[in-house]
MARBA-3410 file (N, C-alpha, C, O; in Angstrom, 1 decimal):
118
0.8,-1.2,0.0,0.0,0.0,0.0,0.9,1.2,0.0,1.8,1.4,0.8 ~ 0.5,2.0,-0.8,1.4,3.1,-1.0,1.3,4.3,0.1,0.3,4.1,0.8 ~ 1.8,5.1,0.4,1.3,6.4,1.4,1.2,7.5,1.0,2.3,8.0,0.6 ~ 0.0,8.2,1.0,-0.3,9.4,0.1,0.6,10.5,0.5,0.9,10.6,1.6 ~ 1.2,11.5,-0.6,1.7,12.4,-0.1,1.3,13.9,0.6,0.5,14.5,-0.1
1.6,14.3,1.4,0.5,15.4,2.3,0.7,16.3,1.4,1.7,16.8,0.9 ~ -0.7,16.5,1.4,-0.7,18.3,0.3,-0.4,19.1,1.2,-0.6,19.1,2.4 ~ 0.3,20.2,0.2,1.3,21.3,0.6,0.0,22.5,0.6,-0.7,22.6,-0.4 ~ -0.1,23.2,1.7,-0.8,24.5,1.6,-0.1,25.7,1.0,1.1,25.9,1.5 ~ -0.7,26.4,0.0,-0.1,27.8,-0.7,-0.7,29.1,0.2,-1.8,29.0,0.7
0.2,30.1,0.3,-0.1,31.2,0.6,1.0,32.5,0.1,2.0,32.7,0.8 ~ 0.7,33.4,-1.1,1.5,34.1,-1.8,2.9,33.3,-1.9,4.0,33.6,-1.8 ~ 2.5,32.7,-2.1,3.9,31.6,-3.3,4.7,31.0,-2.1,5.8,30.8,-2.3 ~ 4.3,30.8,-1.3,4.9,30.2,-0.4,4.5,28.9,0.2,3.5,29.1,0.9 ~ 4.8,27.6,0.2,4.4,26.8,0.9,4.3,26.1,2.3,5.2,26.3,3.2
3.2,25.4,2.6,3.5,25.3,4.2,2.8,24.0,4.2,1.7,23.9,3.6 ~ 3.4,23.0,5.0,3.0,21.8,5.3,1.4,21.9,6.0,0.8,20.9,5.7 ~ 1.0,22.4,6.6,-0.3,22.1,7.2,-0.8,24.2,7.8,-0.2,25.2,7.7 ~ -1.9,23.8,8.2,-2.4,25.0,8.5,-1.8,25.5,9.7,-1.7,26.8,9.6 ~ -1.5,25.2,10.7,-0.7,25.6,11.6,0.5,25.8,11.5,1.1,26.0,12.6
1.3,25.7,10.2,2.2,26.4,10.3,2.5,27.3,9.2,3.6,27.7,8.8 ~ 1.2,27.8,8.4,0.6,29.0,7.6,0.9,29.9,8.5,1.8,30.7,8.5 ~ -0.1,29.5,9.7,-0.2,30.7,10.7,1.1,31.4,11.3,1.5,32.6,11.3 ~ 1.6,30.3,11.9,3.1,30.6,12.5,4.4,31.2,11.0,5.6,31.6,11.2 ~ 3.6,31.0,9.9,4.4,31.6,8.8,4.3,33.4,8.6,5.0,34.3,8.3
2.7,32.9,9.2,2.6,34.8,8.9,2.7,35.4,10.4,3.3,36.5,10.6 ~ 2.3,34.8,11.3,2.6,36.2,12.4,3.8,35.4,13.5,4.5,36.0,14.4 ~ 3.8,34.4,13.4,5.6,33.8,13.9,6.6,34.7,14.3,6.5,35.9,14.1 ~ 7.5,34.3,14.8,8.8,34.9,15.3,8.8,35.9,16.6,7.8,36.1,17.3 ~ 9.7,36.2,16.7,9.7,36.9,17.9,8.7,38.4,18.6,8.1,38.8,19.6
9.0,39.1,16.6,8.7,41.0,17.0,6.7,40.4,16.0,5.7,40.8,16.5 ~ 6.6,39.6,14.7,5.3,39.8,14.4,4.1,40.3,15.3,3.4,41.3,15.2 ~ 4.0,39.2,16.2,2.8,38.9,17.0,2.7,40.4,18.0,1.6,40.9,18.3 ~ 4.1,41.1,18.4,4.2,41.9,19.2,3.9,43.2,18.6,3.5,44.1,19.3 ~ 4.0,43.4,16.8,3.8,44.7,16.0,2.2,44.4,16.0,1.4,45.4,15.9
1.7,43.1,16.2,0.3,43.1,16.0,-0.8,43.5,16.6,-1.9,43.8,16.1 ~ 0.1,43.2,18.4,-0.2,43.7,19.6,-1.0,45.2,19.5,-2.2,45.6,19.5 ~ 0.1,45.8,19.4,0.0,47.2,19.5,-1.1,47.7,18.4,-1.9,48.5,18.8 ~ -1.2,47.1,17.0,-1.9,47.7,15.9,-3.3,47.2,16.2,-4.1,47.5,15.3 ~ -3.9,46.4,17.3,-5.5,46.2,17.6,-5.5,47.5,18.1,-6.4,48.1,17.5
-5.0,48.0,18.7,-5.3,49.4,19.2,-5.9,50.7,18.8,-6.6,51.5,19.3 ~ -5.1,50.4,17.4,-5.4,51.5,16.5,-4.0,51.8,15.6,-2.9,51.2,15.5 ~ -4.4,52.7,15.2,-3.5,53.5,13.8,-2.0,53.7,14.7,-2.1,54.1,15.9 ~ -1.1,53.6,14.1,0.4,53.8,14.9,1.5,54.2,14.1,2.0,53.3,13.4 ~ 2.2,55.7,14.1,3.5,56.2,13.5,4.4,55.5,13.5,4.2,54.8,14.5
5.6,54.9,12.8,6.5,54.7,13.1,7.3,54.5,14.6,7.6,53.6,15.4 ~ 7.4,55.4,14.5,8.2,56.6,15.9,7.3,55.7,17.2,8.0,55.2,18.1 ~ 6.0,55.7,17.2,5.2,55.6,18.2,5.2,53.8,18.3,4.8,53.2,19.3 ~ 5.6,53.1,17.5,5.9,51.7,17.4,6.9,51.5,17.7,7.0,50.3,17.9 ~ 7.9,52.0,17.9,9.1,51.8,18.4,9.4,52.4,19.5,10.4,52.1,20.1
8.5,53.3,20.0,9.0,53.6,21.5,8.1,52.2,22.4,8.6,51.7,23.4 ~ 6.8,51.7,21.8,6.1,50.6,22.1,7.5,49.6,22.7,7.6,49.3,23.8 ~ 8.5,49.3,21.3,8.9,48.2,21.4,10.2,48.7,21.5,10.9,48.5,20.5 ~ 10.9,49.3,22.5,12.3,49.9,23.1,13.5,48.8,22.8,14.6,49.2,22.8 ~ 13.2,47.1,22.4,14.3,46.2,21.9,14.5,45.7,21.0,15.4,44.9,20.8
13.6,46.2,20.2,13.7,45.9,18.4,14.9,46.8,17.9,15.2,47.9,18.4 ~ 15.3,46.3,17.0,16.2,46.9,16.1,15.1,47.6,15.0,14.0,47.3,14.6 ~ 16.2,49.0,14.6,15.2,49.3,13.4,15.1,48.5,12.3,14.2,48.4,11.5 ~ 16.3,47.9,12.2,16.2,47.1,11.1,15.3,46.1,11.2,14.2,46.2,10.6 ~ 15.5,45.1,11.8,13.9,44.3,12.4,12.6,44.6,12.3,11.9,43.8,11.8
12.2,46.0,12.9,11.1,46.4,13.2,11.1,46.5,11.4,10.5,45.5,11.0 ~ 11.5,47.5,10.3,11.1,47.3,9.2,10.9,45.9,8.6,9.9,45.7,8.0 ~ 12.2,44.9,8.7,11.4,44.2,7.3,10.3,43.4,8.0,9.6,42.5,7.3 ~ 10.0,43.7,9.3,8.8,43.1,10.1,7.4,43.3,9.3,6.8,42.5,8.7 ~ 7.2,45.2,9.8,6.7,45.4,9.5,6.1,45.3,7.3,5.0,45.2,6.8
7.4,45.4,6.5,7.3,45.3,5.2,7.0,43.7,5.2,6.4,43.4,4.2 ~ 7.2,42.9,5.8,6.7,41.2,5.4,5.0,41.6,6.1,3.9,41.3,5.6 ~ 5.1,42.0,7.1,3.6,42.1,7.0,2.5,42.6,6.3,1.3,42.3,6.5 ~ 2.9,43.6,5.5,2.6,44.2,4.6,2.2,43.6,3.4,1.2,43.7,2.8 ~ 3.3,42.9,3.0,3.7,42.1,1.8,2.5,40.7,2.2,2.0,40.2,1.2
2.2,40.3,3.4,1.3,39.1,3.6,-0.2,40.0,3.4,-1.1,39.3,2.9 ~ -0.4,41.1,3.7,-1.4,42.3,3.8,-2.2,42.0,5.0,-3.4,42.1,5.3 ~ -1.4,41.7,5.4,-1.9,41.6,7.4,-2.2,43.7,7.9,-3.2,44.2,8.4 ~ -1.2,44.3,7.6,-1.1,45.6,7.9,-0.8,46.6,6.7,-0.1,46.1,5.7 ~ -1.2,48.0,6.6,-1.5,49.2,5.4,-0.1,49.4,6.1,0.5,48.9,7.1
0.0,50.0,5.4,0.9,51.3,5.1,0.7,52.8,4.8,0.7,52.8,3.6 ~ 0.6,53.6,5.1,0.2,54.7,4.9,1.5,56.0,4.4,0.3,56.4,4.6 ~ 2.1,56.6,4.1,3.0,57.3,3.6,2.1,58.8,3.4,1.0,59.0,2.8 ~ 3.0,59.9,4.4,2.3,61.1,4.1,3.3,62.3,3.6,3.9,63.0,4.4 ~ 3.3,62.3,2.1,4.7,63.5,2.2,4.5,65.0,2.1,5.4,65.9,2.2
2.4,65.3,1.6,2.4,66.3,1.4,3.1,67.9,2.4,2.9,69.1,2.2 ~ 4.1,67.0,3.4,4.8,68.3,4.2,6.4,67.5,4.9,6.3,66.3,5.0 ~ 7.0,67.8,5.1,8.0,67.2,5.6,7.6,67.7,7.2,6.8,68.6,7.4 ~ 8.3,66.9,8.0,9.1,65.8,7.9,7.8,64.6,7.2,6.6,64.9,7.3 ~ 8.2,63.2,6.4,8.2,62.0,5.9,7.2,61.7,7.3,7.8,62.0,8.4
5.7,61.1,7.4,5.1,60.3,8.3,4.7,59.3,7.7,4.3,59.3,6.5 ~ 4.9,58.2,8.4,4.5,57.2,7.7,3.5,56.3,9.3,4.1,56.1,10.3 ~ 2.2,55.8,9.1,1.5,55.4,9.6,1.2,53.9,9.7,1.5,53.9,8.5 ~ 1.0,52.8,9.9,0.7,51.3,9.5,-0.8,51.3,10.5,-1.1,52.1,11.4 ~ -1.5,50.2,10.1,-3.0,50.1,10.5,-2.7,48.5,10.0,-1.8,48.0,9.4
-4.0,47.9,10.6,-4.5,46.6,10.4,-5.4,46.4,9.2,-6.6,46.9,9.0 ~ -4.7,45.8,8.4,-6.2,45.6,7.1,-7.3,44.9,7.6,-7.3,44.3,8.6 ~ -8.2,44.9,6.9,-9.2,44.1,7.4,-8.8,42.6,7.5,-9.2,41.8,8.4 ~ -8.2,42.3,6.7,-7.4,40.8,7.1,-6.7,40.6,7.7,-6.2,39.4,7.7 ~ -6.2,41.6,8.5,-5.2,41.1,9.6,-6.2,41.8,10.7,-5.9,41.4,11.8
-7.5,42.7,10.7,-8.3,42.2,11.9,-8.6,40.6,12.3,-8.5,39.9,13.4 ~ -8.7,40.5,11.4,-9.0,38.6,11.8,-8.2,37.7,13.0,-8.6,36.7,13.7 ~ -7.0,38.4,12.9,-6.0,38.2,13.8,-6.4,38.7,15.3,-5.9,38.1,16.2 ~ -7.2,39.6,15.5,-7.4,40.1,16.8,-7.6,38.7,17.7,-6.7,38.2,18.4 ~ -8.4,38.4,17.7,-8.5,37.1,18.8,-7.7,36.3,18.8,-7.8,35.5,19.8
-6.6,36.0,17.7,-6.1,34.9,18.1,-4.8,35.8,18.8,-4.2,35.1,19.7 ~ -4.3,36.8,18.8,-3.3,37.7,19.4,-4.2,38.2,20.7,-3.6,38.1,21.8 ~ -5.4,38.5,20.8,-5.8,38.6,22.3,-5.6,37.4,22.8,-5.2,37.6,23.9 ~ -5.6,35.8,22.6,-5.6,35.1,23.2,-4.3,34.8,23.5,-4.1,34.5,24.7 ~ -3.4,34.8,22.6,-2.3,35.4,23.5,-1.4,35.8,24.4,-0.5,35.4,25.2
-2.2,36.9,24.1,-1.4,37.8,25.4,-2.3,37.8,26.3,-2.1,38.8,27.1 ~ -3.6,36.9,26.8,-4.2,36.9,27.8,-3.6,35.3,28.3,-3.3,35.3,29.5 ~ -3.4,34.5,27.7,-2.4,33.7,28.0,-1.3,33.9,29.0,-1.1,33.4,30.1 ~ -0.5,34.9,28.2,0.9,35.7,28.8,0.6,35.7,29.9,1.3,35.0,30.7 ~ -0.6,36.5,30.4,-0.8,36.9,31.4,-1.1,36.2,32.9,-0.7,36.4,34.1
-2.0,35.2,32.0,-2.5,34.0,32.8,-1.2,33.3,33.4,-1.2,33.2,34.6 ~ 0.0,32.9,32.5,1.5,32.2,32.7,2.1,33.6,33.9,2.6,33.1,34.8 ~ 2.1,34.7,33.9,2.6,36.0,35.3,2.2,35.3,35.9,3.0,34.5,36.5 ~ 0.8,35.2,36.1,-0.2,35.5,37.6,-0.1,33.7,38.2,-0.4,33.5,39.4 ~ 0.3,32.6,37.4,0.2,31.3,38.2,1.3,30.7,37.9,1.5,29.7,38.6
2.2,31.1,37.0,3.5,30.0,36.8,4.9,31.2,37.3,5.9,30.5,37.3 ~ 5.2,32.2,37.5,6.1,32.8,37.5,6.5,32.4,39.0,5.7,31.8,39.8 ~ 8.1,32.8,39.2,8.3,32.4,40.6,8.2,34.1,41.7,8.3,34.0,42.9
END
């Protein structure tokens, strides 16, 4: 008997063995989930995302935010009619979708303080 081979899931040209690890493809790693954190909140500068996240690298924090962009989890916004250069990011409607599984999260987080910490 032969054994079927597991279909591969697509997402923007990228493959991924199963659906849980789509997910962990798009908001995975260390800074995603945490750029995500902040943008349920609302609309967020640059400047104001990184004072958020005081141990990111800028460099990090960009291609973070430009892969999230690129998945269309988060906008981008660019405003140059004045200098200085603002640039804004928001949640698209498809990375609203994300809100509950990032509140569960970080109510998780919270749950692991209040009963496992020493």
């Amino acid at each position: 008997m032969e054994e079927a081979t597991p279909k591969m899931l697509t997402f923007k040209g990228k493959e991924y063995p199963c659906c849980a690890s789509l997910t962990m493809g798009i908001i995975g790693g260390k800074w995603k989930t945490v750029i995500l954190f902040h943008l349920m909140h609302g609309t967020l500068r640059y400047s104001e995302l990184r004072k958020q996240m005081p141990t990111v690298t800028e460099r990090t924090l960009s291609l973070q935010l430009k892969t999230l962009e690129e998945d269309g989890i988060i906008n981008r916004k660019v405003y140059t009619s004045k200098p200085p250069l603002k640039v804004e990011y928001s949640l698209t409607d498809f990375g609203k979708t994300l809100i509950p599984i990032v509140q569960s999260i970080a109510d998780w987080g919270d749950f692991v303080l209040e009963n496992y910490s020493n």
